[in-house]
N, C-alpha and C positions, 0 to 999 in steps of 0.2 A: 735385799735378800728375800723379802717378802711376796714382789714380785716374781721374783725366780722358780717361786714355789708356787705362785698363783699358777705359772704361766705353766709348769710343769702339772700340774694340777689337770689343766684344762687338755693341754696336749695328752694326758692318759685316758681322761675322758673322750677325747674324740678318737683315740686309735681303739678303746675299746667298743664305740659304736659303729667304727668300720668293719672292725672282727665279726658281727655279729650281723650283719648283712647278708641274709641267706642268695645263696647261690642257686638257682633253681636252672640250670642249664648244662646241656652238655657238647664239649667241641668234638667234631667230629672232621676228620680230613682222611684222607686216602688218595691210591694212585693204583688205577686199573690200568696195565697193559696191555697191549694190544686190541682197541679199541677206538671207535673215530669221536667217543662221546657220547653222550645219551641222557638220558633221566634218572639219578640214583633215586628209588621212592620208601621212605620211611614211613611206618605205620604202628600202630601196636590193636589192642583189642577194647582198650578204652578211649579209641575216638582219635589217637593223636594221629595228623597225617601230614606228611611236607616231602616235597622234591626239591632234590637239591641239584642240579645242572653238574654235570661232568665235563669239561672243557677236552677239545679233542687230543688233549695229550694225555687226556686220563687220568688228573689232578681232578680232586677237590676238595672243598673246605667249606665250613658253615658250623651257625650254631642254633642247638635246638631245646629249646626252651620246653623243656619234657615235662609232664603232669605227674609222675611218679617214678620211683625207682620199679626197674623190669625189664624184662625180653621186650625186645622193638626189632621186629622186623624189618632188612635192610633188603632188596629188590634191584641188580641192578638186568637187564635182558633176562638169561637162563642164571645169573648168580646169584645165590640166596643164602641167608645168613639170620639167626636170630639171637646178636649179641646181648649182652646183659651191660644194660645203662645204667646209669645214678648221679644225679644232681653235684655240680662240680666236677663229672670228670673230663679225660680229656681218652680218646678210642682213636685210633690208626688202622686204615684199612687198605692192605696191599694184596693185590691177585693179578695172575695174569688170565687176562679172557678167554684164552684157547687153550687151557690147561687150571681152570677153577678151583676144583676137586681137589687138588695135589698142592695147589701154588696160594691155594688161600690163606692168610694170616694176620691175627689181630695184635696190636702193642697199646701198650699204655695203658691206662688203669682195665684191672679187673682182665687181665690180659690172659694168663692162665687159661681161667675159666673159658672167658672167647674163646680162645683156641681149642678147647673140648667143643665147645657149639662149634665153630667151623669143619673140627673133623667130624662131628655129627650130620652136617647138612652136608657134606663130603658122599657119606656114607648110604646116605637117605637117596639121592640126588642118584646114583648107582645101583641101586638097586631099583628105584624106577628106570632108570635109563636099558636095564636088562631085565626087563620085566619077564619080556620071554623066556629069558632062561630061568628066571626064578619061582615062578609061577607055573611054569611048564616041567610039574614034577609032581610025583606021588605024594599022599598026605604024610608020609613018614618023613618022607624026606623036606617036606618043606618046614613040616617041626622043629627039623632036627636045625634046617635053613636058620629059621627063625629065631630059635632060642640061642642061636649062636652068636645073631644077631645083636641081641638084648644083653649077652653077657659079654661084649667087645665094650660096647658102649657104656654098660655100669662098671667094667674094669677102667677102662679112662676114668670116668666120673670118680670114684672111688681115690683118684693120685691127685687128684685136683684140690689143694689148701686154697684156707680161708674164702672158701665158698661162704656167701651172702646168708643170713639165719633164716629157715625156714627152705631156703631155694633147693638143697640136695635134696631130700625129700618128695619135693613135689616134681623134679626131676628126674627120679629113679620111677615116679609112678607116669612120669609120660615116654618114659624109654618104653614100659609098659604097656601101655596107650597106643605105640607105635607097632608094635609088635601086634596088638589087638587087632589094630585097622589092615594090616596085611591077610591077615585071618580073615577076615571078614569078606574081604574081599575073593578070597581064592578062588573060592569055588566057581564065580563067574567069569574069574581070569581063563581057568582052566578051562570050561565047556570053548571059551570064545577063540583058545589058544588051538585047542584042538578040534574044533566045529563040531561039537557036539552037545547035545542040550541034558542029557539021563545021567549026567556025570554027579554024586550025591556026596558031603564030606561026612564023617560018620556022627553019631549024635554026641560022643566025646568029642569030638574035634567044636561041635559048636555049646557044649557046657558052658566053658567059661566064656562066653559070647553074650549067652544070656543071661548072664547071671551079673552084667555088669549096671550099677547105679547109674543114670540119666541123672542124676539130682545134686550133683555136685559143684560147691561155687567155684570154688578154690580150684578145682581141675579145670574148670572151663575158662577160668581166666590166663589158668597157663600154659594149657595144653591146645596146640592147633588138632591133634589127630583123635583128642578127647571131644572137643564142639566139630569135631569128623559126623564122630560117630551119633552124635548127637541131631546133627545136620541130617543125615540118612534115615534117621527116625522121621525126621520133620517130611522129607521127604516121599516115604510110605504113605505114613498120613496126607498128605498133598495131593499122592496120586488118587487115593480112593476119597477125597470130598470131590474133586476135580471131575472125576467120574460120577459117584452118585450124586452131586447137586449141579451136575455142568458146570460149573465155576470156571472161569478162566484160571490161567495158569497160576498167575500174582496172587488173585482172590483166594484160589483156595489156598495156595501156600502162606496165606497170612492168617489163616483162621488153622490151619494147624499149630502154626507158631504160635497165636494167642492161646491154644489151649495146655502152652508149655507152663507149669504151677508156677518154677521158679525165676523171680522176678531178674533176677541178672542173667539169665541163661535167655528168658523170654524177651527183654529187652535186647541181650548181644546177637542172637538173628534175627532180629527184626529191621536192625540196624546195618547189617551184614546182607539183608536179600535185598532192601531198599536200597543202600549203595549201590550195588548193583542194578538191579532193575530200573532204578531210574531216568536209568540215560539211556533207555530202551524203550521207555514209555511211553504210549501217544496220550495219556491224560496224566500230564507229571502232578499238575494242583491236586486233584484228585486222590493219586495214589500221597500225595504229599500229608494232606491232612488226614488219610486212613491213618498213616503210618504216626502223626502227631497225636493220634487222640487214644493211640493205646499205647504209647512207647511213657516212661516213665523216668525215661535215662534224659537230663537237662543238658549234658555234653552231647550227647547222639542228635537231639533233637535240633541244638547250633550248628553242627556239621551237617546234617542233611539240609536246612534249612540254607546254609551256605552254598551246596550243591545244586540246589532247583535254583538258586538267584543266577551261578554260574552256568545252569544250562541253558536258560534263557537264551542267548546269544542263539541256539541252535533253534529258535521257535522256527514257524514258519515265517516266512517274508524275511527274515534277516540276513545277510549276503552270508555267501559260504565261504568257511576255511578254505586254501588255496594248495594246489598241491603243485610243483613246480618241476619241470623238467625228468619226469619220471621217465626211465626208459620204456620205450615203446617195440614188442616183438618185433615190427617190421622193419625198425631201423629208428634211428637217433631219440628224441625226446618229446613227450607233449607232455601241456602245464593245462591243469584248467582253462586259460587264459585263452586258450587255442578253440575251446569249444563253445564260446560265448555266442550267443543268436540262436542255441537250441536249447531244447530239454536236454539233461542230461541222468541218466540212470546210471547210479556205481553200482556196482557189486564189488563187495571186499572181502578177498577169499587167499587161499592157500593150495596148495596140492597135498597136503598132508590132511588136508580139515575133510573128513567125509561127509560132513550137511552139506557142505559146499559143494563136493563132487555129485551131492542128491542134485542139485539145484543145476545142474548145467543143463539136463535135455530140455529143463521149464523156459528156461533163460534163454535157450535157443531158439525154440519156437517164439518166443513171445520176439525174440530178434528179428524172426524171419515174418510175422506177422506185420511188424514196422520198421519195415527196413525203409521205406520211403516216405517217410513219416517226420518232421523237425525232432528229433530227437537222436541223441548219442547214445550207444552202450559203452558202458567202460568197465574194464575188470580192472582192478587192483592188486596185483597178489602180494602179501606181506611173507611171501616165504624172502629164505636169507642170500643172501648173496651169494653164498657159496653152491647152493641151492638155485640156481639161474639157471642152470643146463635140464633140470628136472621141471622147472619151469616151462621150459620150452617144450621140451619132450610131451608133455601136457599139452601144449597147446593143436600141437600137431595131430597127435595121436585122437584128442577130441573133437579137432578140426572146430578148433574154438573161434566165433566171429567176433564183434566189436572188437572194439580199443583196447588191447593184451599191455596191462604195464606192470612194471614191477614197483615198488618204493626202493630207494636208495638205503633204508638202513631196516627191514622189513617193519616192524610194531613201532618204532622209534624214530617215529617223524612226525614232524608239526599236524599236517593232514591228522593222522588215524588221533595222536592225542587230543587234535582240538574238537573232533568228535566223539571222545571219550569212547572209544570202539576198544571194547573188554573182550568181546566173543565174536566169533565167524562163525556163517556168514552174516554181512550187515550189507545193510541195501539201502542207496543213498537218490533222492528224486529233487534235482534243483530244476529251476525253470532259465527259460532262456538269457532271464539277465543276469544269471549267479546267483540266484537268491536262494534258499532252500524251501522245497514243496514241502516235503519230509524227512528227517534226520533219520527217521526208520518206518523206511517203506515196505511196502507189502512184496516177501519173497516172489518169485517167477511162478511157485509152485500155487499160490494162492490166489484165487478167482479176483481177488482185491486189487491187485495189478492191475488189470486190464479195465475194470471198474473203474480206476484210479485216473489211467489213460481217455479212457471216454467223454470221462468231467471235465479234462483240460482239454478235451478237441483236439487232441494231440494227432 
């Protein structure tokens, strides 16, 4: 009997130290329709980042080992979502691709709420997509747009139980937030909508505008359209050191950001324009340790440090990512593979990108300069599939030379991701055995080009 009570004993004791094994993950699956597959990309604002593969029937599953309970940004092409995670749960995500808007919907914990964020990013998502019409309107009326706007979205929120403590709150003030950034923006929607530059919103319309706190932790940690606006600030300042001290672009935007007071606000762009520009930079060590010796954030500072080890692969002399069978304007397919025994010069553009459309008459002439010359030109264009015939239309109408190719799934292929290609246009310079000269080379429009050409005897 005594054993039976030992044994009981110790079996209580080991189920109560499995009970209490924190759970620090959340499962995440879904199943996107109508799609060939792609990269779904998780992120949030304190550093966490993971993609997780979409398989071409538009299943997937994974688990993500999350830093906190919060909004984590879910990215898959044009569908976006920022559901609300928490340690232990498990979140279902079902949409169809060619209908987002309408057909998006979360299940499983915390489901409810998801589904107010998904009709929210619904919402968002529509209103930029009609910008023109929404922006193309008198200050009254876009008031009246707006506020109508803000009170859809806190009527939702307001039906939504057992919301998270603390999260309604900070959530009615980035409904807020959102509405703000709309405003802010108008006034130059409107001149550009209607080509006109004297167009002025009254000085009530921009009151509450200025009158808004920069200084807030709590908002910048959960508002995207709050570190907007905050971004914009940073921005102003950027253009006037960038001017008055010549500073290049990075330099000065990183001495305005240093002169941001508060330390989570100053830390979160700093980390935010480095992500970025990094994989655009031709002295990464460099901007690497700028960014080390004023960032204060120990998580930011492992994620970026992760990222210069990853970008390596793209130095120079390393062979190049491979791009394979892309269609070709004049008929069936070329792969990189095809252009081995020259230079080869990318340009990776779009028809909708207007830097890029700057960049065609440079890119011409600089064609027609070496046209006899070891060297390839290649366009790349990442518009979409469906978008092929506008692609062409393009090519024609601008009587575009080199190597015209499209991608098979436009942003969403090995090529552009294993160059970490964020913005267009980007300019790519390998050498004749596939190696790369430059990961980012000097536009057509910049004397550096040709410079660039000269030193290689090209």
């Amino acid at each position: 009997m005594k054993k039976h009570i030992i044994l009981l004993l110790i079996l209580t004791v080991l189920w109560s130290c499995k009970k209490e094994i924190p759970v620090d993950y959340v499962i995440l699956t879904g199943n996107i329709n109508n799609t060939k597959g792609g990269e779904l990309k998780i992120s949030s604002i304190n550093g966490f980042k993971k993609t997780i593969n979409v398989k071409d029937t538009g299943t997937f599953s994974d688990t993500l080992y999350i830093l906190e309970n919060g909004l984590y940004n879910l990215q898959f092409n044009n569908i976006g979502v920022t559901p609300y995670l928490s340690k232990g749960a498990s979140v279902h995500l079902d949409v169809d691709a060619k209908q987002h808007t309408s057909t998006l919907k979360l299940s499983g914990d915390h489901a409810e709420l998801n589904n107010y964020f998904a009709y929210r990013a619904g919402k968002e998502y529509d209103f930029v997509m009609n910008r023109e019409a929404n922006y193309n309107m008198d200050e009254d009326a876009f008031v009246a747009k707006t506020d109508a706007f803000q009170k859809d979205l806190e009527t939702r929120l307001e039906a939504v139980e057992n919301i998270p403590e603390g999260l309604k709150a900070k959530e009615l003030r980035a409904i807020n937030y959102s509405r703000l950034t709309k405003k802010e923006i108008y006034e130059r929607m409107y001149n550009f909508l209607n080509k006109v530059r004297d167009f002025k919103v009254s000085e009530g319309f921009k009151k509450e505008l200025s009158e808004i706190s920069l200084d807030n932790t709590e908002d910048y940690l959960y508002s995207p359209d709050y570190r907007q606006m905050i971004s914009l600030d940073a921005m102003a300042k950027m253009a006037y050191y960038a001017q008055k001290d010549s500073l290049h672009y990075y330099e000065a935007q990183v001495k305005a950001v240093s002169e941001i007071k508060n330390e989570v606000i100053r830390n979160g762009e700093l980390y935010k324009n480095v992500s970025k520009f990094l994989t655009r930079s031709n002295n990464k060590e460099k901007d690497l340790n700028d960014f080390l010796e004023i960032s204060t954030n120990e998580n930011h500072k492992a994620s970026v440090k992760a990222l210069y080890e990853f970008l390596k692969v793209l130095d120079a002399g390393q062979p190049s990512p491979k791009f394979e069978n892309y269609e070709n304007y004049t008929g069936g397919t070329t792969s990189l593979s095809d252009l081995k025994g020259k230079y080869v010069y990318i340009d990776v553009w779009a028809t909708w990108c207007g830097p890029c459309k700057y960049e065609i008459p440079f890119l011409k002439k600089v064609e027609k300069q070496y046209h006899d010359k070891n060297i390839a030109f290649v366009s790349i264009s990442v518009d979409k599939q469906k978008d092929k015939d506008k692609w062409k239309k393009m090519i024609a109408e601008k009587e575009l030379g080199g190597i015209q190719l499209i991608t098979d799934n436009d942003f969403n292929t090995k090529f552009i991701s294993a160059y970490k290609i964020s913005g267009i246009p980007h300019f790519i310079l390998l050498d004749p055995e596939g190696n790369i000269v430059k990961s980012m080379a000097p536009r057509p429009s910049e004397e550096k080009l040709v410079e660039l050409f000269n030193e290689l005897n090209i």
